[in-house]
VOTORSE-158276 format. One record per residue: residue number from 1; residue in one letter; x, y, z of N, C-alpha, C in turn. Coordinates in Angstrom, 3 decimals. Layout:
BEGIN
SITE	num	residu	n_east	n_north	n_up	ca_east	ca_north	ca_up	c_east	c_north	c_up
SITE	NUM	A	X	Y	Z	X	Y	Z	X	Y	Z
...
***
This chain:
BEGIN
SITE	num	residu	n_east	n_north	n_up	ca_east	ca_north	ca_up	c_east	c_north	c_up
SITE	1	X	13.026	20.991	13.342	11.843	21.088	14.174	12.109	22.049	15.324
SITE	2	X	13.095	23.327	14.905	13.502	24.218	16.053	11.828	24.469	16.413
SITE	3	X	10.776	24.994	16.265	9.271	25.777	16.005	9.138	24.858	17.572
SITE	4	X	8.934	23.521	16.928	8.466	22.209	18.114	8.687	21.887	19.268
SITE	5	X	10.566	21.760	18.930	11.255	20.917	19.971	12.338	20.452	18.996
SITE	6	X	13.515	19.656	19.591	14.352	19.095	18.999	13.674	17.602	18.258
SITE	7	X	14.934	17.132	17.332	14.173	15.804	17.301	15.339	14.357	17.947
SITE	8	X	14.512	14.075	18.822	15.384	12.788	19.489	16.400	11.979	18.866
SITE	9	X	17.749	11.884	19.443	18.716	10.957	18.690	18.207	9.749	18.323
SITE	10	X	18.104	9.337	16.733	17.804	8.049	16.299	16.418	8.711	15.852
SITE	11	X	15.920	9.268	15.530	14.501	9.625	14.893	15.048	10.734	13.763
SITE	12	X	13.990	10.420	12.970	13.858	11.526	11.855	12.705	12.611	11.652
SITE	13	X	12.371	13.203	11.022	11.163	13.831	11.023	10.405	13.536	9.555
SITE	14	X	9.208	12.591	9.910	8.204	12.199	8.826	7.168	13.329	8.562
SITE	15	X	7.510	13.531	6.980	6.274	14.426	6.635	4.845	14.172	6.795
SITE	16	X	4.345	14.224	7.155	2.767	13.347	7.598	2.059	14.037	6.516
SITE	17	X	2.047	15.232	6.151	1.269	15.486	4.294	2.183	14.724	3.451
SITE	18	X	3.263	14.190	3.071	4.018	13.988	2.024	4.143	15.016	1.662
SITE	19	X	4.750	16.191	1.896	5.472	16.873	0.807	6.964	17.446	1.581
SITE	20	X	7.380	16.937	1.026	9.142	16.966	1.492	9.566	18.297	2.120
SITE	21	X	9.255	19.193	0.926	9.428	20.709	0.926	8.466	21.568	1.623
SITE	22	X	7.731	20.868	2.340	6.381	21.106	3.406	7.530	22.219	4.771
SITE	23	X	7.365	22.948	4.953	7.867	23.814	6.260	7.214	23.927	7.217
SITE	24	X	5.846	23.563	7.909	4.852	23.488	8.081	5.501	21.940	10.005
SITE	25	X	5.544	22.996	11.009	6.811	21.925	11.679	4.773	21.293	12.343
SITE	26	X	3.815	21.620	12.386	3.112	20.457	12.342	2.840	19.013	11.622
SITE	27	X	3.655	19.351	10.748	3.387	18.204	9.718	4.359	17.655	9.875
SITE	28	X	5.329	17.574	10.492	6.271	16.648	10.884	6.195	15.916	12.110
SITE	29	X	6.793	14.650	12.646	6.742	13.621	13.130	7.396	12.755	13.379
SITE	30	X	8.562	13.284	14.852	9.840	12.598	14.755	9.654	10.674	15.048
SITE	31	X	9.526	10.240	14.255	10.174	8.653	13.985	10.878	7.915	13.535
SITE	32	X	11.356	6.473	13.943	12.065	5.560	13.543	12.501	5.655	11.812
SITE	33	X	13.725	5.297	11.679	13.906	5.025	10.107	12.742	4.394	9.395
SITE	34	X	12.238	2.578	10.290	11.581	2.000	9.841	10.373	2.312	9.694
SITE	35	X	9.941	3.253	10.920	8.319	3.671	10.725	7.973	4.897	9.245
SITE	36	X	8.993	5.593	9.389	8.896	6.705	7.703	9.264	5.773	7.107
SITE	37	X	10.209	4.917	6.232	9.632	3.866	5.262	8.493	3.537	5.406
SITE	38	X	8.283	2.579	6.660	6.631	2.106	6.122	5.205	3.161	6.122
SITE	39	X	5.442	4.173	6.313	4.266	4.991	5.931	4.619	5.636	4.494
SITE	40	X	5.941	5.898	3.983	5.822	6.655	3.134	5.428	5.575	1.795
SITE	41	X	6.475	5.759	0.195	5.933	4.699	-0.505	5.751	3.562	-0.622
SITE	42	X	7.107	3.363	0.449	7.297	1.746	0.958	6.224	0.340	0.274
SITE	43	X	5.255	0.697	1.299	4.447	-0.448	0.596	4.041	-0.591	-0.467
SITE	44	X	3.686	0.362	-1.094	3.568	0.776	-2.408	4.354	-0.024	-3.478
SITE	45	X	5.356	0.224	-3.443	6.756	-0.246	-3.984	7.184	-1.567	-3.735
SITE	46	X	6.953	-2.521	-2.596	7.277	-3.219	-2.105	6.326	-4.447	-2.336
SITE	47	X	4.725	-3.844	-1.998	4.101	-4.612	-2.742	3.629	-5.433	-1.467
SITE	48	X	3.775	-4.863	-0.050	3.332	-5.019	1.298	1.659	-4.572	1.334
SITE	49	X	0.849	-3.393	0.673	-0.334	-3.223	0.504	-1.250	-4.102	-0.012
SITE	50	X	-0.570	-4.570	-1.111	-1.145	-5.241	-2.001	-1.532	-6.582	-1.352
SITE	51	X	-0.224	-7.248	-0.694	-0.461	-8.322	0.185	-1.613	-8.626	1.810
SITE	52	X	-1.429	-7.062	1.921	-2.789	-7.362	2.853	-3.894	-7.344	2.446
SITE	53	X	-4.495	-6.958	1.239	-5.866	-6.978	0.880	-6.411	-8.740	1.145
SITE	54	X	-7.561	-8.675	1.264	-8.054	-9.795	1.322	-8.768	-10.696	0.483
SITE	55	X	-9.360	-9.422	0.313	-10.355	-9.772	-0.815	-10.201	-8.545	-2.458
SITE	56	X	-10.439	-9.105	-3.358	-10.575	-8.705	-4.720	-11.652	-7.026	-4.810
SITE	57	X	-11.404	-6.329	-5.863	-11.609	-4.961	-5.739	-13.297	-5.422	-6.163
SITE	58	X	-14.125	-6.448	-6.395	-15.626	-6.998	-6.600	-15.635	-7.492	-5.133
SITE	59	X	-14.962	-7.765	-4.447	-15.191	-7.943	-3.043	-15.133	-10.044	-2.580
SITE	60	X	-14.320	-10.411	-4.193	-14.088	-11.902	-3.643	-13.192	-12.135	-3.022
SITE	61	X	-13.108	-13.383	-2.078	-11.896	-13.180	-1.484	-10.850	-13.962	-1.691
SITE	62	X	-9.612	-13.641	-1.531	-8.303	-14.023	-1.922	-7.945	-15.344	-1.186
SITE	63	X	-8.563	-16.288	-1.159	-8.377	-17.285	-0.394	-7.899	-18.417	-0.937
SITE	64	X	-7.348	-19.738	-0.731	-6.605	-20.806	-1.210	-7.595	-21.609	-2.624
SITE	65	X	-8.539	-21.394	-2.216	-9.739	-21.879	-3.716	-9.804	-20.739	-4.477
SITE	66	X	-10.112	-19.405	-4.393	-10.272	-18.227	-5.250	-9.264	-17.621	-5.851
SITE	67	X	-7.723	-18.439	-5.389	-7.161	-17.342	-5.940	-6.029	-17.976	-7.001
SITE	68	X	-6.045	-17.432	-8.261	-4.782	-18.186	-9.291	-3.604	-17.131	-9.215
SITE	69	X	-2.246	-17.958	-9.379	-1.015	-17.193	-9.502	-0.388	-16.729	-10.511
SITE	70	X	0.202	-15.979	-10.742	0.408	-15.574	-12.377	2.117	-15.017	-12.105
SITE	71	X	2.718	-15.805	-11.800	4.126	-15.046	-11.773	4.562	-15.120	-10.172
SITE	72	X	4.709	-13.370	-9.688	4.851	-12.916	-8.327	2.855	-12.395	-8.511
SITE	73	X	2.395	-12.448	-8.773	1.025	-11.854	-9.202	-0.500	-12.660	-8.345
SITE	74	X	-1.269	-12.208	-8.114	-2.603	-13.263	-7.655	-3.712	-12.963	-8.514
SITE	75	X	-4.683	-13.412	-8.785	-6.019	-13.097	-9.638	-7.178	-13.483	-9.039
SITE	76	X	-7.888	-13.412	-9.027	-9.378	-13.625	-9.096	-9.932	-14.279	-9.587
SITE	77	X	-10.179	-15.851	-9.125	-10.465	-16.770	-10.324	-11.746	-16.557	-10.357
SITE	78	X	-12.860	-16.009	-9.358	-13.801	-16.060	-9.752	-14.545	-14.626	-10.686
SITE	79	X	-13.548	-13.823	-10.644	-13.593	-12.339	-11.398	-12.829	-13.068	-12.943
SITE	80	X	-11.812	-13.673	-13.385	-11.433	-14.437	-14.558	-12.786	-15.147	-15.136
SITE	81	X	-13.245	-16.113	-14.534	-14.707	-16.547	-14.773	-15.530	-16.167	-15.664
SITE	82	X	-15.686	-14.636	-14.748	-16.919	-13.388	-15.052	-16.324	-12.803	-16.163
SITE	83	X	-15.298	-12.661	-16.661	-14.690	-12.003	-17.963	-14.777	-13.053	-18.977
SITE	84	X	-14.246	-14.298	-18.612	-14.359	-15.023	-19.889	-15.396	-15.507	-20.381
SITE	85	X	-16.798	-15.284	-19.333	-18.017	-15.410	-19.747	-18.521	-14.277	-20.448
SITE	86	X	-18.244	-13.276	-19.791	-18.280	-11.894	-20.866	-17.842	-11.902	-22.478
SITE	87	X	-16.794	-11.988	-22.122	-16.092	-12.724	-23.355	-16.737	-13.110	-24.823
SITE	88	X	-17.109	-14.335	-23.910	-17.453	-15.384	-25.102	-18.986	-14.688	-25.532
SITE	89	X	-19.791	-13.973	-24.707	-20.930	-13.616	-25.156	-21.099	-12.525	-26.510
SITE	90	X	-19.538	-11.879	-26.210	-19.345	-10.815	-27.610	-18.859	-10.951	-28.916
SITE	91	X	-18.639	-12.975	-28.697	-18.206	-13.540	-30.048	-19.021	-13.842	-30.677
***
């Protein structure tokens, strides 16, 4: 980040486009180890995104009655419902 400024002891420089090979010293962003993990795939991978949603991609919500477990996994019992009623209508 000569272009910028230095980058502070204990910081790194986060690509803020994602692209590694980006030269571009605006697109960088000296922070914490922990803060570039959690912006980059981190959650992704980790499975931290997934856990904040609230509600289901039909917009039900993930709550202690709506929601069945399937493993490490959650579902939609009331989107399961709507399929197996689908379902049965094409038999």
């Amino acid at each position: 980040m000569t272009l910028v400024g230095p980058i502070p002891h204990g910081l790194e420089p986060d690509h803020l486009c994602r692209v590694r090979l980006c030269w571009n010293p605006w697109h960088l962003d000296p922070v914490t180890r922990l803060v570039n993990v959690r912006r980059g795939i981190a959650p992704s991978v980790s499975g931290t995104s997934m856990r904040a949603k609230t509600h289901c991609p039909q917009g039900h919500p993930y709550d202690e009655k709506n929601t069945a477990r399937r493993g490490n996994r959650r579902h939609c019992r009331a989107c399961d419902r709507d399929r197996a009623r689908r379902n049965r209508k094409r038999q």
